[in-house]
N, C-alpha and C positions, 0 to 999 in steps of 0.2 A: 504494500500500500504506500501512498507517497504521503511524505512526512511536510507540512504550513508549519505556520506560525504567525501571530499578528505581530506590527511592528506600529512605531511610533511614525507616523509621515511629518516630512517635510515640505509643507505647500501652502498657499498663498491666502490670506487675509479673506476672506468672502466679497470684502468690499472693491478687492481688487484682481477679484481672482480672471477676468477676462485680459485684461492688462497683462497679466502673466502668463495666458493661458498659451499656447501656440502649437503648430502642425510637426504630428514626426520629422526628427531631424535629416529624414532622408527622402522627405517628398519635395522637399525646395532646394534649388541650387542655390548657390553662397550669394549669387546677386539678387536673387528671390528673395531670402530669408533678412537681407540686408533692406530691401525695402520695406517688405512688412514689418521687421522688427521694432517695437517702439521703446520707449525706457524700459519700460518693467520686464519686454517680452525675455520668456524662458528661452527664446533662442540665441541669446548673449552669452547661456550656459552648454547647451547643443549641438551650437555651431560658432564657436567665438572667434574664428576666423575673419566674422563679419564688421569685428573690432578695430579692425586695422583698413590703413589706406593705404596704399591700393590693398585690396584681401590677400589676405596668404593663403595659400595651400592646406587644406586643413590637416593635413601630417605635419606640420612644424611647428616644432619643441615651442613656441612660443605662443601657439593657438591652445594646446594640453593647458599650458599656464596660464592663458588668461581664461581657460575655463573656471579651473581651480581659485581663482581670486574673484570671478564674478559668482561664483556660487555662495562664497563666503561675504563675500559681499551684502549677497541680496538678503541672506540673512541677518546679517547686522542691518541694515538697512528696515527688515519687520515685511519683505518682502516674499521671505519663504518664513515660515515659523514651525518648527516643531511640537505634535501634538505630546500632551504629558503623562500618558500612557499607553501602551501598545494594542492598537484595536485595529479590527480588521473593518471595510470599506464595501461599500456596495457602490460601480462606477456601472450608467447607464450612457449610450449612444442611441440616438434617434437619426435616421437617416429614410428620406423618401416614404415617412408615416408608420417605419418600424423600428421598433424600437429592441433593443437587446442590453442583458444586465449583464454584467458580471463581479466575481468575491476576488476584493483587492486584496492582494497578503503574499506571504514569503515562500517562496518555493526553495526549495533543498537540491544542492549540488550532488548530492551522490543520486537524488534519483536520476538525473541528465546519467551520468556516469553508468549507473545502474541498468539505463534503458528503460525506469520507467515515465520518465518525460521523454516521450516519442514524436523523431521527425520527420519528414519527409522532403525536405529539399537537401542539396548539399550545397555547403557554404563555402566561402571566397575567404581564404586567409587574409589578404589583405585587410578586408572588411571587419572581419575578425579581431584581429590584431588593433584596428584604429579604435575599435566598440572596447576590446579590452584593456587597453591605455585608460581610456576614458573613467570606465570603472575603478581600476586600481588608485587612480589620483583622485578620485572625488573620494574616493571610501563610499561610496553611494548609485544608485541607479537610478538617474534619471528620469528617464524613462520607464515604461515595464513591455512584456511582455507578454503577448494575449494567447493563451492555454482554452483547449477545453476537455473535459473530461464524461461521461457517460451520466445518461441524465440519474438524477436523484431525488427521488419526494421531498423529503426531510429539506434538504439544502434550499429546492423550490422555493419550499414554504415558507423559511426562514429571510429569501429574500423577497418573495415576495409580501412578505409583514411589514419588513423594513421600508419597503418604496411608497408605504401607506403614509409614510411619517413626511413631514416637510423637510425636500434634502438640503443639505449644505451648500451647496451649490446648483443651481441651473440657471442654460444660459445656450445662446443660440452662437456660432460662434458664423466666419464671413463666409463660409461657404455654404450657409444654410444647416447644420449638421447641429444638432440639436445633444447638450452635455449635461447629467445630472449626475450627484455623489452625494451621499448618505454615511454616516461615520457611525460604524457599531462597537460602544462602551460599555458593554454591559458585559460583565464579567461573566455567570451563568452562559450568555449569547456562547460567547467567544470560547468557551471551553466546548461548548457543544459542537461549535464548528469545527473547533480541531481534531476532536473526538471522529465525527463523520468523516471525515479527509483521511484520518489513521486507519479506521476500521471498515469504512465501506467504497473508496477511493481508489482503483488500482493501479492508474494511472493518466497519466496529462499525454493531450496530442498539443505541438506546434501548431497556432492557427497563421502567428502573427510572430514573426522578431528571432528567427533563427541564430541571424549574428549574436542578436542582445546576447541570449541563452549563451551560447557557445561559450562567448566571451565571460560570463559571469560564468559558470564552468571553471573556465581556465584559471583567472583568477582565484578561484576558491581552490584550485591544485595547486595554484603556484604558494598561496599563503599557506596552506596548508605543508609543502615542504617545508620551507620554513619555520615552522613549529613545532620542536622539539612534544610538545605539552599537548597537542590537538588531543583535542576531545569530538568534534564534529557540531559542537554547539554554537562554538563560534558566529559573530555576524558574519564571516567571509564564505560561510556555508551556503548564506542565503541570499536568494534576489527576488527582488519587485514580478509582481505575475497579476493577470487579471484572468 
């Protein structure tokens, strides 16, 4: 069975959470992302390439860097804020009058390793390698990457109770595509859900972010050499998944 976990997020104000909000960092080229981008937008972070004039290449040591200092940044700034205890997320997309939910939380690098995060494309070392730079300097992901797994009553149900509630966020974003998210605190909730994931769960398919994966993967092997002490519980075990 594949092994979650809730985590504390790192995300933006409510009041400002469009201002921050922005498009996978690989659906816009660097002069694309450089227009839309505006103060706040998360692609200062994504793609910080777009920081410089004329743009750099985004392989250069100096783009990695100024991600790492606008991330830190926008925190200090009250731009990203950390929530004060670790709960797992209900994130909702609407597109063309359909809508689809999915459970924000931590997925486990030994299942990737193990084979039970299952995928079906193969991926570009290069691509690879740039997503895994990325990860090891921030100590964080991002982005996430979008899983799905074999349907569930139980889980259903649990999210559909939650989407009853008024979410944290919603918000129509410029291409018409329609964003909602719901934060689950409730301690009872949160054991239950991991509970289901441990025990009725067998495994994740890749729908979305092959690289991400891989690259947090790698990551969590390379830290994990490193560590005389690994236990597997470690943060470097886990990454962002929806």
């Amino acid at each position: 069975m594949v092994k979650v976990k809730p985590f504390a997020a790192i995300r933006p104000p409510k009041d400002i959470v469009t201002e921050v909000a922005a498009p996978p960092y690989d659906v816009l080229n660097s002069e694309e992302a450089k227009k839309m981008a505006g103060e706040k937008s998360l692609l200062h972070i994504t793609k910080p390439e777009i920081d410089f004039s004329p743009i750099l290449p985004d392989h250069d040591r100096q783009v990695y860097d100024k991600a790492v200092a606008n991330f830190s940044e926008w925190q200090k700034k009250g731009w990203l804020v950390q929530d004060k205890k670790p709960c797992y997320y209900v994130y909702a997309q609407t597109m063309d009058g359909r809508t689809q939910y999915g459970l924000v939380l931590c997925a486990h690098t030994d299942d990737y390793s193990g084979g039970r995060i299952k995928k079906h494309e193969l991926t570009r070392k290069d691509k690879e390698d740039d997503r895994m730079v990325h990860v090891k300097i921030q100590n964080a992901n991002i982005e996430p990457v979008f899983f799905a797994y074999k349907d569930n009553a139980e889980l259903n149900g649990i999210v559909s109770q939650v989407v009853t509630g008024k979410p944290e966020y919603s918000f129509t974003d410029e291409n018409g595509f329609g964003h909602a998210f719901w934060i689950i605190d409730d301690d009872a909730l949160i054991s239950r859900i991991t509970e289901i994931f441990t025990d009725k769960v067998d495994s994740f398919y890749v729908a979305d972010g092959h690289h991400r994966t891989a690259a947090a993967a790698r990551v969590g092997a390379e830290k994990r050499a490193g560590n005389a002490g690994h236990t597997g519980d470690e943060e470097y075990n886990y990454f962002m998944a929806v």
